[in-house]
C-alpha positions in Angstrom: 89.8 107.6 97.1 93.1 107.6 99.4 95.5 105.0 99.2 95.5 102.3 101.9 98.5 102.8 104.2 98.2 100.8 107.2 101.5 99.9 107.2 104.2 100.9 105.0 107.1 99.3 105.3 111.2 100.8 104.7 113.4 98.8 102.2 117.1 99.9 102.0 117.4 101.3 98.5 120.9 100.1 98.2 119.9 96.2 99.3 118.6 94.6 96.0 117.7 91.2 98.5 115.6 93.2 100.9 114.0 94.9 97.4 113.2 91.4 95.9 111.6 90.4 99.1 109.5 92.9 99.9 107.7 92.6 96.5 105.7 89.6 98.1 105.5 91.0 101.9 101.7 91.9 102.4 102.4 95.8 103.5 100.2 98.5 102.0 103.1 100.6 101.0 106.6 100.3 100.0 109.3 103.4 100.5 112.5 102.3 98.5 114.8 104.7 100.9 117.2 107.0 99.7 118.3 108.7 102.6 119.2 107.4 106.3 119.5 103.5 105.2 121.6 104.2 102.3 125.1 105.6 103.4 126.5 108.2 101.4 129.2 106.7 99.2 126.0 104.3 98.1 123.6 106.9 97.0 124.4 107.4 93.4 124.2 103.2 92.5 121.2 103.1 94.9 119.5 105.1 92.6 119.9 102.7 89.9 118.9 99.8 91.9 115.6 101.7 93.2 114.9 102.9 88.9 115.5 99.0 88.1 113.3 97.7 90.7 110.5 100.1 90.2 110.6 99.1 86.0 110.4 95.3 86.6 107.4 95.8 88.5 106.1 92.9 90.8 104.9 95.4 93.5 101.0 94.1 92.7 98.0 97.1 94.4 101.0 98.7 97.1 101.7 102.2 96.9 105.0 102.9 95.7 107.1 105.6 97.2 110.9 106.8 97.0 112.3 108.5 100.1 114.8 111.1 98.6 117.6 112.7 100.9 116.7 116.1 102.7 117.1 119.7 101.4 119.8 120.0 103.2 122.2 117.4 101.6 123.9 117.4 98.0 121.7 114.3 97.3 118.3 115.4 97.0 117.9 116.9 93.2 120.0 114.3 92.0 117.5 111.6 93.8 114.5 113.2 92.4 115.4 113.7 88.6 117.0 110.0 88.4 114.2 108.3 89.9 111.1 110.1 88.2 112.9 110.6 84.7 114.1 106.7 84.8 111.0 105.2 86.9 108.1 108.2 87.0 105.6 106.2 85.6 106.1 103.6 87.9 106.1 105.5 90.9 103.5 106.9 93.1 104.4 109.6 95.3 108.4 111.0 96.5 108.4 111.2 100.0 110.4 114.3 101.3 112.6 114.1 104.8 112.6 116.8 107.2 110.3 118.9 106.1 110.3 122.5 107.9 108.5 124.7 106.0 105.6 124.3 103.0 108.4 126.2 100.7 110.0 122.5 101.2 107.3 121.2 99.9 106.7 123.3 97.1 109.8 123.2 95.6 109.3 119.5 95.2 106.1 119.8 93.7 107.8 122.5 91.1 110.4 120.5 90.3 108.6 117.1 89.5 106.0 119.3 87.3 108.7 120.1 85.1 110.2 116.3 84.9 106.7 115.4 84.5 106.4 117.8 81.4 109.9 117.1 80.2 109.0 113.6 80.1 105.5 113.1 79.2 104.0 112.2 82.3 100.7 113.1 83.2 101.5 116.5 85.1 100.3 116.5 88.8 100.0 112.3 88.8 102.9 111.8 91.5 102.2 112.4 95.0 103.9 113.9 97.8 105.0 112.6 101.3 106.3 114.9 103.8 108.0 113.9 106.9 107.8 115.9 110.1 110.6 115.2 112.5 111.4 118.3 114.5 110.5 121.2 116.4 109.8 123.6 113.1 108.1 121.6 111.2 105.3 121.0 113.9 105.2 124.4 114.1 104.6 124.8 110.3 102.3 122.0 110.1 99.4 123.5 108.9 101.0 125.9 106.1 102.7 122.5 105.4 99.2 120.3 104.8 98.3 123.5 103.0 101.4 123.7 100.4 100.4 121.6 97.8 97.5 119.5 96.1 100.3 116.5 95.4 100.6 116.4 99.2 98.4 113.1 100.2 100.1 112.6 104.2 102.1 113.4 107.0 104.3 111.2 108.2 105.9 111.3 112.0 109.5 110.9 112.1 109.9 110.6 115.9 114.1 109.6 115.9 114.7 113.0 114.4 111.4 114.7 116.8 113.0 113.5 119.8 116.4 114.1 119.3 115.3 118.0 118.0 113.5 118.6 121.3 116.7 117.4 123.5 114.5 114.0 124.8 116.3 112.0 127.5 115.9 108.7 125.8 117.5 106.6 123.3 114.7 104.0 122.4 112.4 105.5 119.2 109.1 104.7 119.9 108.7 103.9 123.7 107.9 107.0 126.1 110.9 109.0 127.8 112.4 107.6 130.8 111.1 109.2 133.8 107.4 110.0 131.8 105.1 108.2 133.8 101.9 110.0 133.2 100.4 109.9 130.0 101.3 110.0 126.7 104.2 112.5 126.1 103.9 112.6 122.5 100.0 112.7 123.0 100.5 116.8 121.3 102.6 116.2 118.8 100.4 113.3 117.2 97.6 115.4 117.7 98.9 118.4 116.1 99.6 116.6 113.3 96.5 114.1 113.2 94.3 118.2 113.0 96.4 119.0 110.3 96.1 116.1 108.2 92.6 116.3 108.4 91.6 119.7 108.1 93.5 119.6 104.9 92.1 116.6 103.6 95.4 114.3 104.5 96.2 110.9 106.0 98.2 110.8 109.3 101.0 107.9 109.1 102.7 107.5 112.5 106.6 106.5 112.4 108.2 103.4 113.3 109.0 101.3 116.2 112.9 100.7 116.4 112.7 97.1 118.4 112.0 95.2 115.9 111.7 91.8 117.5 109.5 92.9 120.0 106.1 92.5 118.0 104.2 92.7 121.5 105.6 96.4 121.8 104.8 97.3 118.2 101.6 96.5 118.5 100.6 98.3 121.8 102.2 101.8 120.1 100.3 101.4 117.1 97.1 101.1 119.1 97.6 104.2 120.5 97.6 106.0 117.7 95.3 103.5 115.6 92.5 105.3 118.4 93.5 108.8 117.4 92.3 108.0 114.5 96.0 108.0 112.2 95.9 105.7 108.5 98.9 103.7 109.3 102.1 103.2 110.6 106.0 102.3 109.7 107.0 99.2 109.7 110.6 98.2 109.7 110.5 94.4 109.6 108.5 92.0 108.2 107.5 90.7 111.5 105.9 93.8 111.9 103.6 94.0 108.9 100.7 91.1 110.0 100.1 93.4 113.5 99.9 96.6 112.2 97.4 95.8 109.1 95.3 94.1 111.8 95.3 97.3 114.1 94.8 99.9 111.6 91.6 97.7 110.0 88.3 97.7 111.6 86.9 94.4 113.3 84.6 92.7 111.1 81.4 93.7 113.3 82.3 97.3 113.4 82.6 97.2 109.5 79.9 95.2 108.8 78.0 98.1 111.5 79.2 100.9 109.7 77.8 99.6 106.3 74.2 98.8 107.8 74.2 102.5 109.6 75.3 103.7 105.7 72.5 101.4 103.7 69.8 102.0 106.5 70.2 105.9 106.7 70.0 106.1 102.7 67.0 104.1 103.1 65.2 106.2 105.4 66.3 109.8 104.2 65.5 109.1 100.4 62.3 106.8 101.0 60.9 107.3 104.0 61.9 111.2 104.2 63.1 111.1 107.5 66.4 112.7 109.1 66.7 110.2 112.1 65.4 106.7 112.2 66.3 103.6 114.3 68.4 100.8 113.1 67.6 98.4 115.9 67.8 100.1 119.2 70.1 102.7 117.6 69.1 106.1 116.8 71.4 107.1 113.6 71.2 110.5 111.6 74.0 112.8 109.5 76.8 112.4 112.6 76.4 108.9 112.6 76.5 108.6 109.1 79.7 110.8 108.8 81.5 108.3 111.7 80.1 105.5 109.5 81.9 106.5 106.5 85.4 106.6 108.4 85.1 103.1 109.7 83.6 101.9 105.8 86.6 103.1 104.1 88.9 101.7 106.4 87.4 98.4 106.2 86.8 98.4 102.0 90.4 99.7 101.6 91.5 96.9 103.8 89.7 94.4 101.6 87.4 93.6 104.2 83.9 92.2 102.5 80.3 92.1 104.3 78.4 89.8 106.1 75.1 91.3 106.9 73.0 93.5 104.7 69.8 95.9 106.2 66.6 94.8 106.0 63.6 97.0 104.7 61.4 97.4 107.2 58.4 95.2 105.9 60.6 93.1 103.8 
């Protein structure tokens, strides 16, 4: 089963107050950053800080995740052989930065296969998180879902997107100025929504920069909520209520999507019939398959039923 990431918040890895807090924020995910909230002369003792705060614990069901820096910096080895060798069994996937090619990738999965053996941890357990935040890596996307079985999503980074494709704008998140029809990163979320799942990924859009405008945040995680993306960043606690709400089905549609599930095992395994009617619905295998979407995304969101199908005759 994939994790739930509706919204996974960022938590400065050199802030121990901002770590303490977020233990009891209700986000699905928690990314201790390494990379652009921690400046450089901080790196080395925010890696302490994040090992400490992952072996206390306190973190309850979220994911837990450690940005490292990017392949291109002095940091990133460093970042991933402290963290796994001091917190490894702790930790749940290593999200990587600026990812440009699946060699990226694979060279993380190589080297935390050999801290993993080096220090006893179940080889293959810690997951991967790959960040997609200019013009190459969209390129490479799908050789990038296709790298390696520790990959579990794609993240948008759009600050890094935008500023790779020379975008006239300086607000992350909101359209361009002068875009007035459509969506204009309506491509680029779809090229990496196709990837994520033909490869068996979740899709986890990036953040919205204004923070205090909860109004905004939520209208930009709608949009890509309907693509049909797992989550979103969040960068404030204020954030965090809205976007579990968007990313989780309505009760009704859950509650639907588990009658259309119960009803078509019913009449496929007793009956013997590939279509049947569930009220004044026809459902057969496509609805089932769009069923299981929306059941997942409510159970993983803790959602619970209120109706249950009746037998015909019952």
């Amino acid at each position: 089963m994939q994790r739930s990431r509706r919204t996974t918040l960022a938590v400065p890895g050199s802030n121990p107050r901002f770590i303490e807090k977020a233990r009891g924020l209700a986000a699905d995910e928690i990314f201790l950053d390494l990379e652009d909230a921690v400046a450089p002369d901080a790196k080395a003792e925010a890696r302490k800080l994040v090992v400490a705060a992952l072996r206390e614990g306190g973190w309850g069901d979220k994911v837990k995740v450690v940005r490292v820096n990017a392949l291109d910096t002095e940091w990133t080895y460093r970042d991933v052989i402290e963290v796994v060798e001091g917190a490894g069994e702790a930790l749940d996937c290593v999200m990587l930065p600026k990812v440009t090619e699946p060699s990226d990738v694979q060279w993380l999965d190589k080297l935390l296969t050999q801290i993993e053996r080096a220090n006893g941890l179940a080889p293959g357990r810690i997951g991967i998180e790959a960040q997609i935040e200019d013009a190459r890596g969209l390129i490479n996307v799908d050789a990038i879902a296709a790298s390696s079985p520790r990959l579990e999503t794609l993240v948008f980074g759009p600050g890094d997107f935008m500023a790779s494709l020379n975008m006239k704008t300086l607000v992350v998140g909101e359209q361009p100025p002068g875009y007035t029809e459509g969506d204009a990163y309506h491509y680029i979320y779809m090229r990496i929504l196709m990837a994520c799942r033909a490869f068996g990924l979740q899709a986890i859009d990036g953040p919205y920069f204004n923070v205090r405008d909860t109004e905004a945040f939520t209208r930009a995680a709608r949009r890509t909520a309907a693509l049909g993306y797992d989550g979103k960043w969040v960068l404030h606690p204020s954030q965090i209520e809205a976007g579990n709400e968007v990313f989780s089905p309505a009760q009704e549609d859950y509650d639907h999507a588990e009658l259309i599930l119960e009803a078509y095992d019913y009449y496929t395994t007793v009956e013997k019939r590939g279509a049947a009617m569930l009220g004044d619905e026809m459902i057969d295998e496509a609805s089932r398959k769009m069923a299981l979407v929306i059941a997942a995304k409510g159970r993983a969101a803790g959602l619970a039923r209120t109706k249950s199908f009746e037998r015909p005759g019952n």
